[in-house]
N, C-alpha and C positions, 0 to 999 in steps of 0.2 A: 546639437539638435535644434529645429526651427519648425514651430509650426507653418503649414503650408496655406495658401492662402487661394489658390488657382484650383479649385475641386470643381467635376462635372460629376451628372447625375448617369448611373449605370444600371442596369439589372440588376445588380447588385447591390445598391446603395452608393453613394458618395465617395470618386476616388480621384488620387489629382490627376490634372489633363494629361499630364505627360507619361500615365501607365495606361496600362492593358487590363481586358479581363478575359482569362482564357481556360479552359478548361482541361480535366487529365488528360481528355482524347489530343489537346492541341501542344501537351508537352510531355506525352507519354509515349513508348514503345515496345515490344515484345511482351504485350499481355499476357499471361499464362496461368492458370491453376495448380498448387501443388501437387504434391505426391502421397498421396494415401497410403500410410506404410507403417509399418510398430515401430518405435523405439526398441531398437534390441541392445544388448551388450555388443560390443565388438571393438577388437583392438584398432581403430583404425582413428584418423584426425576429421573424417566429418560426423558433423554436429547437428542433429534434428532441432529443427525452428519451429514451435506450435503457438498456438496462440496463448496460454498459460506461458510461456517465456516470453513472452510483450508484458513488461510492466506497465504501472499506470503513467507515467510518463511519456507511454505510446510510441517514443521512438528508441528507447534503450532498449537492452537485449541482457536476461538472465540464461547463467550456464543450462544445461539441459542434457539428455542422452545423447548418445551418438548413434548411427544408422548406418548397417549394411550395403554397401555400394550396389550389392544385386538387386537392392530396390528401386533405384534410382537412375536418371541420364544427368548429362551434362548440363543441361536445360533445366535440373532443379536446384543448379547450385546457385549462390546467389555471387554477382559482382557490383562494381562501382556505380553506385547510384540508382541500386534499385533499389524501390521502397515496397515492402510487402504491408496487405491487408486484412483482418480476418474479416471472413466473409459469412461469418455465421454465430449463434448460439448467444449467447450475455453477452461477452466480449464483441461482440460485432463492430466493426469498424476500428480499432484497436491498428496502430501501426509500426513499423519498423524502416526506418533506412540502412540500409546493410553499412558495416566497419569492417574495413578487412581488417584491425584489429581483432577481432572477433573467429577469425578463421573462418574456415571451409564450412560454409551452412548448406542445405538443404531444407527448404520450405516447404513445410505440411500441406498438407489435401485440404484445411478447411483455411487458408490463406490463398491472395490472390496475388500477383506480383506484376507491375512495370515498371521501365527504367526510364528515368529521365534525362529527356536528352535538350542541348540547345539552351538551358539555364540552370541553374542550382539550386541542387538537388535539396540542398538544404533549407532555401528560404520554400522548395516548395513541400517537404515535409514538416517545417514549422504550421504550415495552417493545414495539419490535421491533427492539429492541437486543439485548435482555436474552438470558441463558443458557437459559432457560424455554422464548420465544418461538421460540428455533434447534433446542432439541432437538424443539420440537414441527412445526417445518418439516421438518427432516429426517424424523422420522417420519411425517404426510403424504406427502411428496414419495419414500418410500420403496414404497411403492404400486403403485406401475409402474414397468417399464424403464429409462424416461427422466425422472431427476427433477421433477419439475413441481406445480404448484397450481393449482385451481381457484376462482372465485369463490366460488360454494358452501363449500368447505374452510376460504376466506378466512374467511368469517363465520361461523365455528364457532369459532374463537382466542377464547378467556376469557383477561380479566386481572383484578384487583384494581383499585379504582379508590376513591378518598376519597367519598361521597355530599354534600361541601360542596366547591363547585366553585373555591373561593379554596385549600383545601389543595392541589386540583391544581394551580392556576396557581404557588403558594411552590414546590410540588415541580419545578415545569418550571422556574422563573424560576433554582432552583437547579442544575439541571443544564444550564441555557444558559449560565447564568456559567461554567460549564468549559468548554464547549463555544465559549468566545467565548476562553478562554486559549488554545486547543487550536488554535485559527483563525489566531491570533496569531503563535505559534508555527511555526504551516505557511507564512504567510507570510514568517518571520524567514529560515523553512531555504528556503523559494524566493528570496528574494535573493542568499541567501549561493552558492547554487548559478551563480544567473544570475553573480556578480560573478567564481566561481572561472573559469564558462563564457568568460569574456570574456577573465580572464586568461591561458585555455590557448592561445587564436588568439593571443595578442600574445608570449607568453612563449616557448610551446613552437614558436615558429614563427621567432623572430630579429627577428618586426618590431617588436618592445619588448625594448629591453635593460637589463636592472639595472647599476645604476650600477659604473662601475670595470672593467666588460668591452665589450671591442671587436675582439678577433679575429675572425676568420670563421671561420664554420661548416662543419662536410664531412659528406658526405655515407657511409654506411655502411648494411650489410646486418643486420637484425634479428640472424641468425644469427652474426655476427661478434661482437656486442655481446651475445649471450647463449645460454648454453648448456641441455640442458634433459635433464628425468631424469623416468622412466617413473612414475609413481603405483601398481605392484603390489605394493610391500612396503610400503605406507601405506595401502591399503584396507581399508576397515572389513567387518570379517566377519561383525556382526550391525545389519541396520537396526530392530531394537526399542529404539528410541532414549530415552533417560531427559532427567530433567529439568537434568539437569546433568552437567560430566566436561569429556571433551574433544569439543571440536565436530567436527563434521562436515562437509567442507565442497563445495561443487558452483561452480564459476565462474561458473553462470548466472544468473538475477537473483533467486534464491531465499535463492543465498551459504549462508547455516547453514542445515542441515538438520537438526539435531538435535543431540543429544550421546550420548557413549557413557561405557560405563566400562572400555571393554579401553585396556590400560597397555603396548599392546606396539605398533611400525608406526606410532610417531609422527613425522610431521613438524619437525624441529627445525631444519634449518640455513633460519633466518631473517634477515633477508625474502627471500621470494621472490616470483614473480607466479605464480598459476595460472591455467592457458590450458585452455579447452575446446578440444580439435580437431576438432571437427567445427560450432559454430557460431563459433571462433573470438572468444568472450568471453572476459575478462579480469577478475583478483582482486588486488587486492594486500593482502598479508596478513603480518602482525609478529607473529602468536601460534602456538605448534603444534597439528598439528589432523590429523585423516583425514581420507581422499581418500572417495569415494563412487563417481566414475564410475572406468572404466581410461580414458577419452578424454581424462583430464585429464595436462598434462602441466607438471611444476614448473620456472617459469624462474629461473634466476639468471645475474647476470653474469660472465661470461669474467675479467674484469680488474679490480677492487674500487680496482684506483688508479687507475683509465680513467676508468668509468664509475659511475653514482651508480642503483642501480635503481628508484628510487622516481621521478627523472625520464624513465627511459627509460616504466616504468606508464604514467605520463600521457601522454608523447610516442603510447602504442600506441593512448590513446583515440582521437587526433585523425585513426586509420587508418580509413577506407569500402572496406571489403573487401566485394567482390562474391561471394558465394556461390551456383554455377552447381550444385554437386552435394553431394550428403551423403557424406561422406567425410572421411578425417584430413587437415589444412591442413599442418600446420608445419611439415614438413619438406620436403612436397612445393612447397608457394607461398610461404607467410607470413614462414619464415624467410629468405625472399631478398628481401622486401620491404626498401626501402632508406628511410631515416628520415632528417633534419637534426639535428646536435648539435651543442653547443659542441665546440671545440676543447681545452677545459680540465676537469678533475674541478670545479676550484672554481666555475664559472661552471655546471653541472649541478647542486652542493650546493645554490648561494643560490636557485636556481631552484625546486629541491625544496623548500627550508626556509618560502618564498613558500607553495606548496599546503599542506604541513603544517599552516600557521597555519591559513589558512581552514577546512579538516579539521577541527582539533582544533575551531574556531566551530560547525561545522556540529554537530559530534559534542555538544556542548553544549547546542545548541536540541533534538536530538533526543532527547537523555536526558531533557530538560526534558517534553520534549510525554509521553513514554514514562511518566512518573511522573505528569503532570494526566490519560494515558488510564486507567493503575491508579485514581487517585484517582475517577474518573469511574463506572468500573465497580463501586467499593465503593458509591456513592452510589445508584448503580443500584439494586443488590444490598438496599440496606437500606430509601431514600424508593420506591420503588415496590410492595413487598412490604406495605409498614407496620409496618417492627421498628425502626424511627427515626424519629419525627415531630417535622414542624418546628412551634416554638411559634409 
């Protein structure tokens, strides 16, 4: 790599002499709007594409239903080098470049699609990744009401782009190589996950025993095995949340919400678990931190020579609590729901010490992916711009 030294000034900002700057309309074709149609069952090899199967990634692609040919043409299926957009709702601007990997798609009604012709496709769905491409969706999509994009809008987006079409492919071919670690690595943590998954039916259930234990199990009330304390002298009393401090934390599948710098209504006696009452999710947490909602409620255990709380956490995953109304759970239901346990502290320890391990694996792969997505975003930041070219 070399930085470049030869930059002229654009609409755009700063890019070297020898690129372009052009827009979707000037490297796009076969505009089109999807297909408005249910996800049905049916036996057949094509695949409904909606905007919920665009991960945050923006250009990957999650399994999804498959779709009735009687609702669709040819015209909605996707081919080589088209990139689809969502054109509406949260997700708006949200993208995909087709894999025929992937097989026979069909693209949803609330997606927009064109195909890129004349350069690669690749370096130009890398910048609608970029920090550029999002501030300039949200300002579009700020326009009306309900956020949203139109075709039109679409092919207004300017980027920079190399005018020799072999630097674009070095530029793409180098950010697939992270994007193929990054792949890697989501598979590594979806095993580790499937493998903890399996161990919790065998483990936390009696029909797999670790070796040296064979007493029977009894049976007990949540409430018995743990007691629980109100979250309003740990709530955070400003959410202008900074870049670091103490976190903040929500039971629900958000977990940190931020961090603060107030030093007062910290959570310390650790571990404990924190219980949403009213959707009845669960945290388990070893660090101190503020509360966020008053619905949160701090469990810890009754008996520290009984009971091992990092097993009882897991045992709560393996609860299907039916939720009939919106309202506070745990004292009124949840805490009388009645659980299986060992009979011993130490036969709960080895049990917990089993999740721990895979925990600590799992927390491994994700630092890992966490540091190739940093590195990916610098590379962004620099080969797309043209303040780093590759030799």
């Amino acid at each position: 790599m070399e930085k470049t030294p030869n930059m002229k000034m654009t609409p755009i900002g700063l890019i070297p002499e020898d690129w372009d700057v052009l827009s979707i309309s000037d490297v796009g074709q076969d505009f089109s709007y999807g297909v408005g149609a249910e996800a049905v069952p049916f036996n057949g090899e094509d695949k409904y594409i909606r905007i919920t199967d665009i991960d945050d990634e923006s250009h990957r692609y999650n399994p999804n239903p498959v779709v009735s040919p009687s609702y669709f043409s040819e015209n909605h299926l996707l081919k080589k080098n088209d990139i689809v957009v969502a054109r509406t709702g949260a997700s708006v601007g949200k993208s995909y470049l087709y894999n025929r990997r992937d097989g026979k798609l069909v693209f949803a009604g609330f997606l927009m699609k064109f195909n890129v012709s004349n350069v690669d496709a690749r370096y130009v769905a890398y910048h609608f990744s970029t920090k550029r491409y999002w501030q300039w969706v949200n300002s579009e999509s700020a326009r009306t009401g309900q956020p949203g994009l139109n075709i039109q809008q679409l092919k207004q987006f300017s980027f920079p782009i190399p005018t020799d079409t072999k630097e674009q492919q070095k530029i793409a071919d180098a950010l697939s190589g992270v994007d193929d670690i990054i792949s890697a690595l989501d598979e590594a943590i979806a095993k580790k996950r499937q493998i903890k998954e399996g161990l919790m039916q065998q483990l936390l259930t009696g029909k797999t025993r670790l070796p040296g234990f064979s007493d029977e199990w009894e049976e007990l009330e949540l409430g018995s095995i743990l007691s629980y304390e109100q979250p309003g002298p740990f709530l955070v009393h400003s959410t202008d949340y900074v870049d670091s401090g103490v976190p903040v934390l929500t039971a629900g599948k958000t977990f940190i919400l931020g961090y603060t710098n107030e030093d007062f209504g910290i959570y310390n006696s650790l571990p404990v678990i924190i219980f949403d009452d009213f959707v009845t999710e669960s945290k388990y947490v070893d660090f101190p931190f503020k509360a966020k909602s008053s619905a949160m409620k701090m469990l810890s255990v009754r008996d520290k020579d009984r009971h091992n709380i990092r097993f009882v956490y897991e045992v709560m995953q393996l609860i299907d609590f039916p939720m009939t109304d919106h309202k506070r759970w745990w004292i009124a239901e949840y805490s009388h729901l009645k659980v299986s346990v060992p009979a011993s502290l130490e036969e709960e320890n080895a049990i917990a010490k089993a999740f721990s391990t895979i925990d600590r694996e799992i927390h491994v792969f994700e630092a890992q992916r966490e540091k190739y997505t940093l590195i990916k975003q610098g590379m962004m930041q620099e080969l797309l711009t043209g303040k780093t070219r590759l030799v």
